[in-house]
PDB file of N, CA, C and O in Angstrom:
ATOM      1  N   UNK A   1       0.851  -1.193   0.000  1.00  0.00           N
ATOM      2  CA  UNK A   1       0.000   0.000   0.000  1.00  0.00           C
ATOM      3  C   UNK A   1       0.889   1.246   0.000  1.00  0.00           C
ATOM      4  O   UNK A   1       1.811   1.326   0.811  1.00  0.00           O
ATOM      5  N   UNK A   2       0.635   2.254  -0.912  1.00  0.00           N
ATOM      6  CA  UNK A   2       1.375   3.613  -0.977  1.00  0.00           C
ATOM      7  C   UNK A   2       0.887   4.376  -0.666  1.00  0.00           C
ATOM      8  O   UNK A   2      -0.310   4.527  -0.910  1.00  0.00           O
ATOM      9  N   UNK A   3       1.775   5.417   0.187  1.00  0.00           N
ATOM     10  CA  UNK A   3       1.477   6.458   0.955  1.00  0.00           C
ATOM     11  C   UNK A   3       0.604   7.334   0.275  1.00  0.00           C
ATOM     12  O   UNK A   3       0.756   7.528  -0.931  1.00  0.00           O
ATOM     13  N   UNK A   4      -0.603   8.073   1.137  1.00  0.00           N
ATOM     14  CA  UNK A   4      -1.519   9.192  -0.025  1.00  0.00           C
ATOM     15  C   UNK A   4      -0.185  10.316  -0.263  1.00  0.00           C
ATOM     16  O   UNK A   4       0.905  10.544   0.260  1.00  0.00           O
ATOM     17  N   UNK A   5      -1.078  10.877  -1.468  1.00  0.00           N
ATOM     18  CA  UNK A   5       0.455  11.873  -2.019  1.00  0.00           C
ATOM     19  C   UNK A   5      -0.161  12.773  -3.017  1.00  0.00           C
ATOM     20  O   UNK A   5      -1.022  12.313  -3.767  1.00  0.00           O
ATOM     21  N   UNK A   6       0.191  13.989  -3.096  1.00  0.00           N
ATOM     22  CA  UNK A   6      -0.838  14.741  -4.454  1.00  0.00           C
ATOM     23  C   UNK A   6       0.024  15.557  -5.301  1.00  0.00           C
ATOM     24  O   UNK A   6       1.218  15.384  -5.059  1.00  0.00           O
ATOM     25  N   UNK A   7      -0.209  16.309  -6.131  1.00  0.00           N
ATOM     26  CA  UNK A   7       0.664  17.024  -6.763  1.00  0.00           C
ATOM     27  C   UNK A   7       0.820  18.230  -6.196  1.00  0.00           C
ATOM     28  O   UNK A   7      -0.089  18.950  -5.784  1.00  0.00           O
ATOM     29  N   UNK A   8       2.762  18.601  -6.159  1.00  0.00           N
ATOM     30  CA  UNK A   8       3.314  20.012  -5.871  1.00  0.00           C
ATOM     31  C   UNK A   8       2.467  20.952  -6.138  1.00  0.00           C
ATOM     32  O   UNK A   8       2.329  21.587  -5.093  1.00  0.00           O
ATOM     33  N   UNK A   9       1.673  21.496  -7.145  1.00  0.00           N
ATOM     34  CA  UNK A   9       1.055  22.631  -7.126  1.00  0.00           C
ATOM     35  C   UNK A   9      -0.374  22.784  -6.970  1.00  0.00           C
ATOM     36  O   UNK A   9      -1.129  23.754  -6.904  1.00  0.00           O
ATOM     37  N   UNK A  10      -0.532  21.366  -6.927  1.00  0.00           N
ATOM     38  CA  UNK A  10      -2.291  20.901  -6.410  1.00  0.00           C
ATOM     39  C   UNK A  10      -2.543  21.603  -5.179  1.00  0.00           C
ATOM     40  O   UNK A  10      -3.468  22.372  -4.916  1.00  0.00           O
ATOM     41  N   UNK A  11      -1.248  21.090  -4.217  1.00  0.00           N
ATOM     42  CA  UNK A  11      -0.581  21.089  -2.578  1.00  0.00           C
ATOM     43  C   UNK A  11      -0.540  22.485  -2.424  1.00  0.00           C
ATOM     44  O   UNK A  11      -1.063  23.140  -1.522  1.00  0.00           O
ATOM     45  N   UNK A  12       0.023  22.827  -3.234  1.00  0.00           N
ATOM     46  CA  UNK A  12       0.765  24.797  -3.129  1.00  0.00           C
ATOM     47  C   UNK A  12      -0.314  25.542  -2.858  1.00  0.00           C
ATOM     48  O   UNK A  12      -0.438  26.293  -1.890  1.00  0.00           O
ATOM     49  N   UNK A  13      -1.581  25.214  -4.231  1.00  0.00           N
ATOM     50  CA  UNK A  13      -2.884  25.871  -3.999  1.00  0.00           C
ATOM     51  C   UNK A  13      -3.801  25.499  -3.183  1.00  0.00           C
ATOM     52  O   UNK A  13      -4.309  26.471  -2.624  1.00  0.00           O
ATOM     53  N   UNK A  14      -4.157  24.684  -2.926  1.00  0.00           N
ATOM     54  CA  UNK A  14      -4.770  24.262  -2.194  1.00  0.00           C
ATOM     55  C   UNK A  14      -4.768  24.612  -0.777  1.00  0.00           C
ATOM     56  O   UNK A  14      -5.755  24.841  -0.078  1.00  0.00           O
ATOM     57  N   UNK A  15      -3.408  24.627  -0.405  1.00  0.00           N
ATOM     58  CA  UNK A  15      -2.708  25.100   1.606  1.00  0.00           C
ATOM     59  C   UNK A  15      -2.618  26.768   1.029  1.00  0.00           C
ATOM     60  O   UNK A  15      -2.018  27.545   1.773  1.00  0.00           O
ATOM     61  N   UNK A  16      -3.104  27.236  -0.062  1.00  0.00           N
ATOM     62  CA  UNK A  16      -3.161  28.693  -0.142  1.00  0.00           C
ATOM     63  C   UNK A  16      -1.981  29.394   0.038  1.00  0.00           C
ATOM     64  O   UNK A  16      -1.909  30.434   0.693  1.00  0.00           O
ATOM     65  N   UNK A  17      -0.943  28.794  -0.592  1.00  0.00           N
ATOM     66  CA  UNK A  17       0.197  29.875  -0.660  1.00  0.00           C
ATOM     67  C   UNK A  17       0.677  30.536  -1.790  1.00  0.00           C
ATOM     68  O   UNK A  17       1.743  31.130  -1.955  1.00  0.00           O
ATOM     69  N   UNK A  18      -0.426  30.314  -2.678  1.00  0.00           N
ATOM     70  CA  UNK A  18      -0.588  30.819  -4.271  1.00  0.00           C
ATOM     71  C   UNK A  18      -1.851  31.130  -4.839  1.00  0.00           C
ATOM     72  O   UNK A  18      -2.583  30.140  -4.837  1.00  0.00           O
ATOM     73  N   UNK A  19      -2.195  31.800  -5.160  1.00  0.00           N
ATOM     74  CA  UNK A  19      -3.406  32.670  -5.879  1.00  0.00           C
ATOM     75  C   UNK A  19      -4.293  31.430  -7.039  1.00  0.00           C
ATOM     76  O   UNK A  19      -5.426  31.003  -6.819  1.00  0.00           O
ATOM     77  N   UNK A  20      -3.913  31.263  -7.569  1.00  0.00           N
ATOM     78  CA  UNK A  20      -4.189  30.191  -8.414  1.00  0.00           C
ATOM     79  C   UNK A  20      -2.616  29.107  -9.104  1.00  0.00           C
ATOM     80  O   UNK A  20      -1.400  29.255  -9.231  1.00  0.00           O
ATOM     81  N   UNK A  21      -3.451  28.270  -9.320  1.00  0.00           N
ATOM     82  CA  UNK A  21      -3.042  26.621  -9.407  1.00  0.00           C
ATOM     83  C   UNK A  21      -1.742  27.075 -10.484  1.00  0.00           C
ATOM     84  O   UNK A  21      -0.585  26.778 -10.186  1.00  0.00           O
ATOM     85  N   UNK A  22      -1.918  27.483 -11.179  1.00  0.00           N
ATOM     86  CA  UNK A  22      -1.025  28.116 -12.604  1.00  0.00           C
ATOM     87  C   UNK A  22       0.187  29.136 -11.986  1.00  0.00           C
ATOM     88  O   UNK A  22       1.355  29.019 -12.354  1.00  0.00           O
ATOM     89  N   UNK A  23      -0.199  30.026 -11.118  1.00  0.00           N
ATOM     90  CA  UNK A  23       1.101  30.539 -10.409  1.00  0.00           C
ATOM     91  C   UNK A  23       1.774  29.499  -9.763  1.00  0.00           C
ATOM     92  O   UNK A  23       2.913  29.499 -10.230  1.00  0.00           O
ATOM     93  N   UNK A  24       1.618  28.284  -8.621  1.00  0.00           N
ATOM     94  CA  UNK A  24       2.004  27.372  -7.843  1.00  0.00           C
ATOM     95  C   UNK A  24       2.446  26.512  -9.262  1.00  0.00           C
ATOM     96  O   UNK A  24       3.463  25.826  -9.169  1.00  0.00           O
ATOM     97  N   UNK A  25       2.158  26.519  -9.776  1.00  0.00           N
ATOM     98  CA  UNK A  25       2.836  25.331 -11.187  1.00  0.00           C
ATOM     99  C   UNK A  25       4.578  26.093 -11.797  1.00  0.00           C
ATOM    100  O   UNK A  25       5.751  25.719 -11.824  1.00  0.00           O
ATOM    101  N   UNK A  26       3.821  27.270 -12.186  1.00  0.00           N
ATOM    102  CA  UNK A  26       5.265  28.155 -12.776  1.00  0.00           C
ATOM    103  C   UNK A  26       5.999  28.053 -11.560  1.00  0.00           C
ATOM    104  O   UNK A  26       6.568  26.963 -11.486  1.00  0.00           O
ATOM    105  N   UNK A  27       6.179  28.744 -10.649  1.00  0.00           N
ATOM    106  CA  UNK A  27       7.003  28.370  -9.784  1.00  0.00           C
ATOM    107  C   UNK A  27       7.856  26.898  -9.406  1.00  0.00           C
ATOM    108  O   UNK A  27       9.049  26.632  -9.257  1.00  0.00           O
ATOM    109  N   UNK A  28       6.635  26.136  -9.339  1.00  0.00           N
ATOM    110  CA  UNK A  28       7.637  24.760  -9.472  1.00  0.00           C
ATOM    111  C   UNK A  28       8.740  24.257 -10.786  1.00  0.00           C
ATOM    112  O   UNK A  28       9.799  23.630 -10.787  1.00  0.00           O
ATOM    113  N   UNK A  29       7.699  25.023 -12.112  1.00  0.00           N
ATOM    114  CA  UNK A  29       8.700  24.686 -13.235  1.00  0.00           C
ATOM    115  C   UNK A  29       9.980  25.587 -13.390  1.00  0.00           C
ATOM    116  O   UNK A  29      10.751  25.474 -14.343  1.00  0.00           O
ATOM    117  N   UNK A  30      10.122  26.408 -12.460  1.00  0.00           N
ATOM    118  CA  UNK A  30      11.143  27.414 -12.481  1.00  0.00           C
ATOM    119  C   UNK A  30      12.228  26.601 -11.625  1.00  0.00           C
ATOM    120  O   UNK A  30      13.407  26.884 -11.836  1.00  0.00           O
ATOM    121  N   UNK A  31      12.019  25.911 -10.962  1.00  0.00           N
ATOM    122  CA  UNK A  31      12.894  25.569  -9.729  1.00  0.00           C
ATOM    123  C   UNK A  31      12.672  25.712  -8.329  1.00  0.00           C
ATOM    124  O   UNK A  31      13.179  25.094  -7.393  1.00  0.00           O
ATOM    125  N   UNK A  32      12.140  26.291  -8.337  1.00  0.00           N
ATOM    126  CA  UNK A  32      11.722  27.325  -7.074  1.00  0.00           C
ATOM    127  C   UNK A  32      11.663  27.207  -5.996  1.00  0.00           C
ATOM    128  O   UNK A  32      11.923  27.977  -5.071  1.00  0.00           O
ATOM    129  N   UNK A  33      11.084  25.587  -6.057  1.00  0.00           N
ATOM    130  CA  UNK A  33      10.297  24.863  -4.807  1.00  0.00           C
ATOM    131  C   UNK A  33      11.428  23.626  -4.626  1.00  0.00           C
ATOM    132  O   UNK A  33      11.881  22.937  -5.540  1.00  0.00           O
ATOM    133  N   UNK A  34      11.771  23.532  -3.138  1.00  0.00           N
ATOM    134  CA  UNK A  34      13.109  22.300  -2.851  1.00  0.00           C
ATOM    135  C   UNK A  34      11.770  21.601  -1.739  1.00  0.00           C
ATOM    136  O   UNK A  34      11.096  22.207  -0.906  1.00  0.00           O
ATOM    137  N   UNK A  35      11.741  20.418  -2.047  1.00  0.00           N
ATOM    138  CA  UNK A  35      11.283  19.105  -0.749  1.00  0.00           C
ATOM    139  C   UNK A  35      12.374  18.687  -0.295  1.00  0.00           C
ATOM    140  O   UNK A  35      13.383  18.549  -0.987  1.00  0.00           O
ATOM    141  N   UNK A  36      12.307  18.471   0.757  1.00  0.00           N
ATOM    142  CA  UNK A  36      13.423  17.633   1.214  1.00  0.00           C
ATOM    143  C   UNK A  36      14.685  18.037   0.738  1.00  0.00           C
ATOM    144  O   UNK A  36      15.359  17.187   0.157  1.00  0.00           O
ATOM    145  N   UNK A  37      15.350  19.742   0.943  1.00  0.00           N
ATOM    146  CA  UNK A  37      16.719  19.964  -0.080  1.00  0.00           C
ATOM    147  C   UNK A  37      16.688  19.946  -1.532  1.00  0.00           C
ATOM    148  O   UNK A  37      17.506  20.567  -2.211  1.00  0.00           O
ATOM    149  N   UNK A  38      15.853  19.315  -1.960  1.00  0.00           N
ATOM    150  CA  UNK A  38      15.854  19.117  -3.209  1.00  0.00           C
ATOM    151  C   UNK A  38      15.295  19.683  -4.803  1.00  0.00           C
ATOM    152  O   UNK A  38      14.197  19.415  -5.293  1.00  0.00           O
ATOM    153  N   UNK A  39      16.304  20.470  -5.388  1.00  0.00           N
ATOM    154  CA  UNK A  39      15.158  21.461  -6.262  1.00  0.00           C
ATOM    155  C   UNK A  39      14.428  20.505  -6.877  1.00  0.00           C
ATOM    156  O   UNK A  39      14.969  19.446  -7.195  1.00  0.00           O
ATOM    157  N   UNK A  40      13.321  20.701  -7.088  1.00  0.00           N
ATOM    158  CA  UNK A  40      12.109  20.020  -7.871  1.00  0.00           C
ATOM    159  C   UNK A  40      11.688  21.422  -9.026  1.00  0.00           C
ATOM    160  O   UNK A  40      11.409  22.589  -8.753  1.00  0.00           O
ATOM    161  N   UNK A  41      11.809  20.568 -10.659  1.00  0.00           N
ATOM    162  CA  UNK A  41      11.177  21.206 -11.500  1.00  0.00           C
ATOM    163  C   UNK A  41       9.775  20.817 -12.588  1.00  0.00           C
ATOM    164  O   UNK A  41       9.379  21.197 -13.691  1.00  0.00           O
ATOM    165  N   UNK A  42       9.329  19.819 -11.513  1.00  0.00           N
ATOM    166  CA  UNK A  42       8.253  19.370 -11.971  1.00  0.00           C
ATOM    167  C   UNK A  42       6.871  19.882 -11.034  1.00  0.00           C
ATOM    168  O   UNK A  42       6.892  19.923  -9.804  1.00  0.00           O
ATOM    169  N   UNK A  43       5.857  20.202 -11.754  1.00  0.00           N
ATOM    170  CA  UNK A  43       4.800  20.876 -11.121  1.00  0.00           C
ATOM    171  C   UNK A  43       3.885  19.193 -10.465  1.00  0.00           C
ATOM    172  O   UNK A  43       3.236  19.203  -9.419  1.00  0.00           O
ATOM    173  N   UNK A  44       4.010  18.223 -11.133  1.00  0.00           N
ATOM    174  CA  UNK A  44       3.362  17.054 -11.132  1.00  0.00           C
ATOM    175  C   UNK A  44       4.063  16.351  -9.958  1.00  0.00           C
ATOM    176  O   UNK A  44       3.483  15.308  -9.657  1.00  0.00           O
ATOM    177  N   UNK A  45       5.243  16.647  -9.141  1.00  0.00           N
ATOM    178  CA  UNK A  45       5.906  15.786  -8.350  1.00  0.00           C
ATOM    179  C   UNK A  45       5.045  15.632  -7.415  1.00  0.00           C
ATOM    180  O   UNK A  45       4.369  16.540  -6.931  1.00  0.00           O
ATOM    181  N   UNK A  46       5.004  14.041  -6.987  1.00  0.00           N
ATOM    182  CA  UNK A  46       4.215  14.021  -5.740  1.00  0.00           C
ATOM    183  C   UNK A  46       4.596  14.191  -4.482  1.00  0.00           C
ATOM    184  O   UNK A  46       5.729  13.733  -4.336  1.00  0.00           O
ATOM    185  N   UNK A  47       4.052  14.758  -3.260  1.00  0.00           N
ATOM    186  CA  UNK A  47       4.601  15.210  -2.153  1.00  0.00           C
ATOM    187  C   UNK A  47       3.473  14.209  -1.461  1.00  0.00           C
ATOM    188  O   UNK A  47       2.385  13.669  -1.661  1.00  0.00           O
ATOM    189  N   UNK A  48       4.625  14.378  -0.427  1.00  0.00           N
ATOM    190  CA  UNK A  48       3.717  12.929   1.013  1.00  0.00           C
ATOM    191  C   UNK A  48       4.016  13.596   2.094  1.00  0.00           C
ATOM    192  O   UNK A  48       5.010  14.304   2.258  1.00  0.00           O
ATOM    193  N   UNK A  49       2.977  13.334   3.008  1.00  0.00           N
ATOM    194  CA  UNK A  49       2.769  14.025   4.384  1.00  0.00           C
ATOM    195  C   UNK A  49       4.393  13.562   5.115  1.00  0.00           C
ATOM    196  O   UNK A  49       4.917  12.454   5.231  1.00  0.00           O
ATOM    197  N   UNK A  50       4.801  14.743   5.461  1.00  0.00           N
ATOM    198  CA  UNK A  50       5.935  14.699   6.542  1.00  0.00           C
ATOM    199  C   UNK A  50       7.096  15.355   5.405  1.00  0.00           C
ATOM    200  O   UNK A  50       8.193  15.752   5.798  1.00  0.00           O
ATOM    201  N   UNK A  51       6.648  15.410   3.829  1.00  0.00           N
ATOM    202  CA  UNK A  51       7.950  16.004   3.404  1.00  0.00           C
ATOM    203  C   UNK A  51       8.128  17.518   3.466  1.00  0.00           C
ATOM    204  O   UNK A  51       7.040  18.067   3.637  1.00  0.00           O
ATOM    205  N   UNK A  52       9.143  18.364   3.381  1.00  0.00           N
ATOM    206  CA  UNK A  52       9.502  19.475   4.130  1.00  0.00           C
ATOM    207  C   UNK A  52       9.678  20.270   2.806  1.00  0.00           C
ATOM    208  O   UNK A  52      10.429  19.887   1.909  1.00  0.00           O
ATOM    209  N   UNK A  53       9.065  21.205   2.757  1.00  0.00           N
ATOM    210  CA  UNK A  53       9.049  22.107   1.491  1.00  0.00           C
ATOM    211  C   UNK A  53       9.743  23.605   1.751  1.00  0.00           C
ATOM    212  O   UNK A  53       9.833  23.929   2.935  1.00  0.00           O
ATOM    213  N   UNK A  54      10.114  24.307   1.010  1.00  0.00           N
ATOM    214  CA  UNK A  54      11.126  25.317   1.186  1.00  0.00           C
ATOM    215  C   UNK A  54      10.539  26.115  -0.892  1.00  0.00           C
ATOM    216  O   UNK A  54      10.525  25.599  -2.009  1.00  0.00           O
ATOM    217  N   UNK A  55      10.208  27.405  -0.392  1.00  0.00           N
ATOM    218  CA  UNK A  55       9.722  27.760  -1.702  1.00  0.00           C
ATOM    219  C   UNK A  55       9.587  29.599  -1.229  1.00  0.00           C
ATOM    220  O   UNK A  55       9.300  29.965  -0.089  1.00  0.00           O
ATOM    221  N   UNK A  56       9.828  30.411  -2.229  1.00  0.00           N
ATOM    222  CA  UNK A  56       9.496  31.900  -2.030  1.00  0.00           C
ATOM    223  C   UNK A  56       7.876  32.285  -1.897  1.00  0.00           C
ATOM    224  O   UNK A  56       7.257  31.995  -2.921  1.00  0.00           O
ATOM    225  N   UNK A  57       7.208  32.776  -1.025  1.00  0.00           N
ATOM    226  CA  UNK A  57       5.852  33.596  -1.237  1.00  0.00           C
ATOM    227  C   UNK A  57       6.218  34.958  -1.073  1.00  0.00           C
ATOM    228  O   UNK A  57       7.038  34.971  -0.155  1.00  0.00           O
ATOM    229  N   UNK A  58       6.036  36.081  -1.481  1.00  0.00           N
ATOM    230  CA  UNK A  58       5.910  36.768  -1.600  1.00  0.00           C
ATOM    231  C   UNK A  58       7.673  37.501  -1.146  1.00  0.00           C
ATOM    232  O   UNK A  58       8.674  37.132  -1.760  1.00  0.00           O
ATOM    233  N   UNK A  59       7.734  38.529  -0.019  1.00  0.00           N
ATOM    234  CA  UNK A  59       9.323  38.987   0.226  1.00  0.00           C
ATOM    235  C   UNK A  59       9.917  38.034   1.017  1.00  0.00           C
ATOM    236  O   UNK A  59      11.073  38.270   1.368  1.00  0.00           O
ATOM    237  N   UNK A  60       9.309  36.838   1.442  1.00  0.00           N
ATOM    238  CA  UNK A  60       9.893  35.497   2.239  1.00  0.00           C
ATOM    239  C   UNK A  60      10.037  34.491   1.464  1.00  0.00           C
ATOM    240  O   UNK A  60       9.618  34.382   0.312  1.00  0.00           O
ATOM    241  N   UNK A  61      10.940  33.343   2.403  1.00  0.00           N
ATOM    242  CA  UNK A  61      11.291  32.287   2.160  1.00  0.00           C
ATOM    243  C   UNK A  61      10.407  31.354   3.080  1.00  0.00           C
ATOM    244  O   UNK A  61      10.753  31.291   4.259  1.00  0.00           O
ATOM    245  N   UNK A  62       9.317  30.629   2.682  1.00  0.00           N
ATOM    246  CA  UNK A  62       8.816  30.035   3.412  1.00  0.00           C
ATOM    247  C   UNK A  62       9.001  28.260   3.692  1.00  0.00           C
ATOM    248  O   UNK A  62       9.034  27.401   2.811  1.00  0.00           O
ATOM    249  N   UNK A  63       9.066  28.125   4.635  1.00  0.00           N
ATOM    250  CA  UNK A  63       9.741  26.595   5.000  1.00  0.00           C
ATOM    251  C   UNK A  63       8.497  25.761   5.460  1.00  0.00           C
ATOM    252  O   UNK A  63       8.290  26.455   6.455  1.00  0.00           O
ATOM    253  N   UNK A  64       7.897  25.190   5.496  1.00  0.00           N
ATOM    254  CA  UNK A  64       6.427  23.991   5.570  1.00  0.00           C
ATOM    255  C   UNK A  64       6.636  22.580   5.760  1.00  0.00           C
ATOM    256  O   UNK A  64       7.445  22.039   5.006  1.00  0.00           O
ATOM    257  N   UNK A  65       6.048  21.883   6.637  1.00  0.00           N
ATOM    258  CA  UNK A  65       5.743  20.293   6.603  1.00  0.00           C
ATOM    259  C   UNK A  65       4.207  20.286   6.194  1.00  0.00           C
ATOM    260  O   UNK A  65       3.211  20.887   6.596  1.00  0.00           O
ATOM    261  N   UNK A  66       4.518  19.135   5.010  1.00  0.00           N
ATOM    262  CA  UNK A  66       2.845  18.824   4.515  1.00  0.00           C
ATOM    263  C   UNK A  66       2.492  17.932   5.652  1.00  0.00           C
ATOM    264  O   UNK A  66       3.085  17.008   6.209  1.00  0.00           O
ATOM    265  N   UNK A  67       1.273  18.538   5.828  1.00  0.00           N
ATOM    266  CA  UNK A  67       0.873  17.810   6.989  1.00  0.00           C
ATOM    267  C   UNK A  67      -0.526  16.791   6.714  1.00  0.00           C
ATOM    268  O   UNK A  67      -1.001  15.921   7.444  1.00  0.00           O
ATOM    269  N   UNK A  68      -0.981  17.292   5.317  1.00  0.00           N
ATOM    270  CA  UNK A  68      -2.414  16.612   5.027  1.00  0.00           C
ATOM    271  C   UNK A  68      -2.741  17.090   3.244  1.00  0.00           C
ATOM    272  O   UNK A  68      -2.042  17.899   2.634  1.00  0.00           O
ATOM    273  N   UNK A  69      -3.827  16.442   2.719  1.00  0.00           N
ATOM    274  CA  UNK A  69      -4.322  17.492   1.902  1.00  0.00           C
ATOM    275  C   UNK A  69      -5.171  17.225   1.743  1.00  0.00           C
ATOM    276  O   UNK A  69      -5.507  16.102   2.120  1.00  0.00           O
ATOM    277  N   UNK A  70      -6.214  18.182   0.991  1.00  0.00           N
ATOM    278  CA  UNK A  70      -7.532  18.525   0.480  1.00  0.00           C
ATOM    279  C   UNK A  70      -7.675  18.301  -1.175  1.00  0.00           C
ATOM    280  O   UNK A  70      -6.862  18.669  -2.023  1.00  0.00           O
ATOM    281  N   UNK A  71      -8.705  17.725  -1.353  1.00  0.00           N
ATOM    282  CA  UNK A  71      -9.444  17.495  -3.086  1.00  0.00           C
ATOM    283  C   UNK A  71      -9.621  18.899  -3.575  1.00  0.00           C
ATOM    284  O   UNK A  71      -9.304  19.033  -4.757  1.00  0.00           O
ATOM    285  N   UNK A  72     -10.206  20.383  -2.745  1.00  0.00           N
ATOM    286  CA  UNK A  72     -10.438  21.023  -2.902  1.00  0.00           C
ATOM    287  C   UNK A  72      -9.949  22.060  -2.505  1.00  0.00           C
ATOM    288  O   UNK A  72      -9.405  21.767  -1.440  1.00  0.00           O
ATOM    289  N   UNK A  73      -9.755  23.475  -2.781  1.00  0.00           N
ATOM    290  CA  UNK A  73      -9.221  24.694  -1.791  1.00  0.00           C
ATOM    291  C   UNK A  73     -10.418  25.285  -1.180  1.00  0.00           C
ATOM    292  O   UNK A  73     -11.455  25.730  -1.672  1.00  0.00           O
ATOM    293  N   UNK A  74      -9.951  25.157   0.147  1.00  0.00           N
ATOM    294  CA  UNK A  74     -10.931  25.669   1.100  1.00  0.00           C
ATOM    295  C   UNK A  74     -10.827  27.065   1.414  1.00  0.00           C
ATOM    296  O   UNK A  74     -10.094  27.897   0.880  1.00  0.00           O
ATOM    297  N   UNK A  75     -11.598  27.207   2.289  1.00  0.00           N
ATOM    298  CA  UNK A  75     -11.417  28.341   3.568  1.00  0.00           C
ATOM    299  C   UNK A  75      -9.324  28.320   4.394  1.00  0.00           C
ATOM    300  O   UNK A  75      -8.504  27.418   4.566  1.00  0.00           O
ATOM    301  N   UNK A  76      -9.319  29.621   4.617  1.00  0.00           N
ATOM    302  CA  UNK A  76      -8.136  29.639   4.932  1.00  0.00           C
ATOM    303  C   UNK A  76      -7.481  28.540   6.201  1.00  0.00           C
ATOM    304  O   UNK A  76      -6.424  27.946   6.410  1.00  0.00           O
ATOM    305  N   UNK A  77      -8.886  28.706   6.893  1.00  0.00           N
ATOM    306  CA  UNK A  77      -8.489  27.641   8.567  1.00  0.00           C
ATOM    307  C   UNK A  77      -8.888  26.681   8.134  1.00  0.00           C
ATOM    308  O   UNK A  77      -9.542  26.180   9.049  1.00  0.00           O
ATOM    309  N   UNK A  78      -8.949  25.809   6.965  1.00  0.00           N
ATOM    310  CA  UNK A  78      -8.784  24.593   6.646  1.00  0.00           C
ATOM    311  C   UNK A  78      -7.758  24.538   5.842  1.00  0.00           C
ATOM    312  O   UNK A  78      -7.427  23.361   5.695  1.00  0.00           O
ATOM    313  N   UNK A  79      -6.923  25.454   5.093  1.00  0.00           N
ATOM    314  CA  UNK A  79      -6.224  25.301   4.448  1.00  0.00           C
ATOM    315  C   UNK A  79      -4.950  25.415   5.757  1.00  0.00           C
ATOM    316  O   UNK A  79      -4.128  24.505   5.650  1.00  0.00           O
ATOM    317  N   UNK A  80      -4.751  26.143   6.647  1.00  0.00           N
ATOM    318  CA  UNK A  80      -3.578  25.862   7.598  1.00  0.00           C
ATOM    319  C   UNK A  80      -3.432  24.259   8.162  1.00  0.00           C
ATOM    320  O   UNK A  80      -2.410  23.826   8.693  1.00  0.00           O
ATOM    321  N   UNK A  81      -4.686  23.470   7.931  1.00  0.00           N
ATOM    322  CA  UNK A  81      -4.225  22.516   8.317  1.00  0.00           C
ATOM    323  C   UNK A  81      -3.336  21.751   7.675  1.00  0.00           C
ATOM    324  O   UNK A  81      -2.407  21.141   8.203  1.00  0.00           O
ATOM    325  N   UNK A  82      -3.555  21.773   6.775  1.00  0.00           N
ATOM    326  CA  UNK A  82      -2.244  20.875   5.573  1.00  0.00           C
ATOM    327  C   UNK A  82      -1.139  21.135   5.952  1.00  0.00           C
ATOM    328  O   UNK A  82      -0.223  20.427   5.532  1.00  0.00           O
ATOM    329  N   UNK A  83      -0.853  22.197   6.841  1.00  0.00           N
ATOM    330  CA  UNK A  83       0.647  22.416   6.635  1.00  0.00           C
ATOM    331  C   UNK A  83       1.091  22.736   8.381  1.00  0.00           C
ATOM    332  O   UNK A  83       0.242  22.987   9.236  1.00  0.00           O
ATOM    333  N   UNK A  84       2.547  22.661   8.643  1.00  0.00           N
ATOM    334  CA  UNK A  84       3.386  22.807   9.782  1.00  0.00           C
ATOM    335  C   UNK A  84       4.188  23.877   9.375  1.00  0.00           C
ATOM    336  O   UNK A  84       4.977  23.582   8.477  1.00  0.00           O
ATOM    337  N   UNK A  85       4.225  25.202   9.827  1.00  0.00           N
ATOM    338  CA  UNK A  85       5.187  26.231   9.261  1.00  0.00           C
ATOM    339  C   UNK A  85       6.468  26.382  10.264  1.00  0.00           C
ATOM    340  O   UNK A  85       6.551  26.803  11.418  1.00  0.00           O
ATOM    341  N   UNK A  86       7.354  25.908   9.421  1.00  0.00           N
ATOM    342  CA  UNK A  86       8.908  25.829  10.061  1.00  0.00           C
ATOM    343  C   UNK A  86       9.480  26.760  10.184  1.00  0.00           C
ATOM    344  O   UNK A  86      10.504  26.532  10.827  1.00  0.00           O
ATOM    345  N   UNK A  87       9.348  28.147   9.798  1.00  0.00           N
ATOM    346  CA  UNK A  87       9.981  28.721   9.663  1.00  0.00           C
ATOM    347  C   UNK A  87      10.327  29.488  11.284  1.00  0.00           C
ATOM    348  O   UNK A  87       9.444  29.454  12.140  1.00  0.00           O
ATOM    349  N   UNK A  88      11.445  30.043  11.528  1.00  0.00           N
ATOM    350  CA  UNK A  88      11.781  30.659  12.901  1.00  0.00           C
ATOM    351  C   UNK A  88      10.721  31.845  13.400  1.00  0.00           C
ATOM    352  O   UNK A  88      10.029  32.694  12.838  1.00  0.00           O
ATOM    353  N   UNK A  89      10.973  31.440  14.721  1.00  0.00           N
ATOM    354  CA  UNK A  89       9.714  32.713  15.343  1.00  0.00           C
ATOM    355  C   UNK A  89      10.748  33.701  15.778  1.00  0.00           C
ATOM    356  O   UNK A  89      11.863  33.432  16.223  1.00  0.00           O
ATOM    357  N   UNK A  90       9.949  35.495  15.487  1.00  0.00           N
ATOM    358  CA  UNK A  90      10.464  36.206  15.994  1.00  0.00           C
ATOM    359  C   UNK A  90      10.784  36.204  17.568  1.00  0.00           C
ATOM    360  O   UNK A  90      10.105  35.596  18.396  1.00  0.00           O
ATOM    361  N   UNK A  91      11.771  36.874  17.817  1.00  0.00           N
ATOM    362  CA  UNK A  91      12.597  36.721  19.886  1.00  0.00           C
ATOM    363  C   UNK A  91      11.634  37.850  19.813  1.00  0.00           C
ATOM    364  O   UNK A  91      11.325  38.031  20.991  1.00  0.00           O
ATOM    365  N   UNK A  92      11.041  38.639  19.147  1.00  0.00           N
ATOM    366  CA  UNK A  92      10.614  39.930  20.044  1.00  0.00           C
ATOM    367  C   UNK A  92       9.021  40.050  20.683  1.00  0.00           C
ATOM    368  O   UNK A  92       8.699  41.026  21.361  1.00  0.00           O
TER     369      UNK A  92
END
């Protein structure tokens, strides 16, 4: 039995860190997006819960564990669930 798993920019849009499905795609075909260290230039790569994503949104570098996913893009507080945000908390 294989792990559930969906596509990089299915994932991207869906956990709402891209406007539409077609921005989260270019980005992956650019390089953009590393799992696990790893540049990925396929928009179709499949990602599995626990792998660690590293990709630009907007003036950041945002760092993520997939944590789940959705058939559909939801509401925003369903879309935080898909994801674990790694990135460092401000000391202040």
């Amino acid at each position: 039995m294989t792990a559930p798993s969906q596509r990089l920019d299915k994932w991207l849009w869906c956990a709402r860190f891209f406007r539409t499905r077609t921005l989260a795609a270019e980005i992956c075909e650019r390089g953009r997006v590393r799992v696990a260290g790893q540049i990925v230039h396929k928009a179709h790569y499949a990602v599995r819960a626990g792998d660690v994503l590293t990709f630009p949104q907007g003036g950041q570098i945002r760092v993520v564990r997939v944590a789940g996913f959705a058939e559909s893009r939801g509401p925003a507080t369903a879309a935080a669930a898909l994801y674990e945000d790694l990135a460092p908390r401000d000391a202040s």
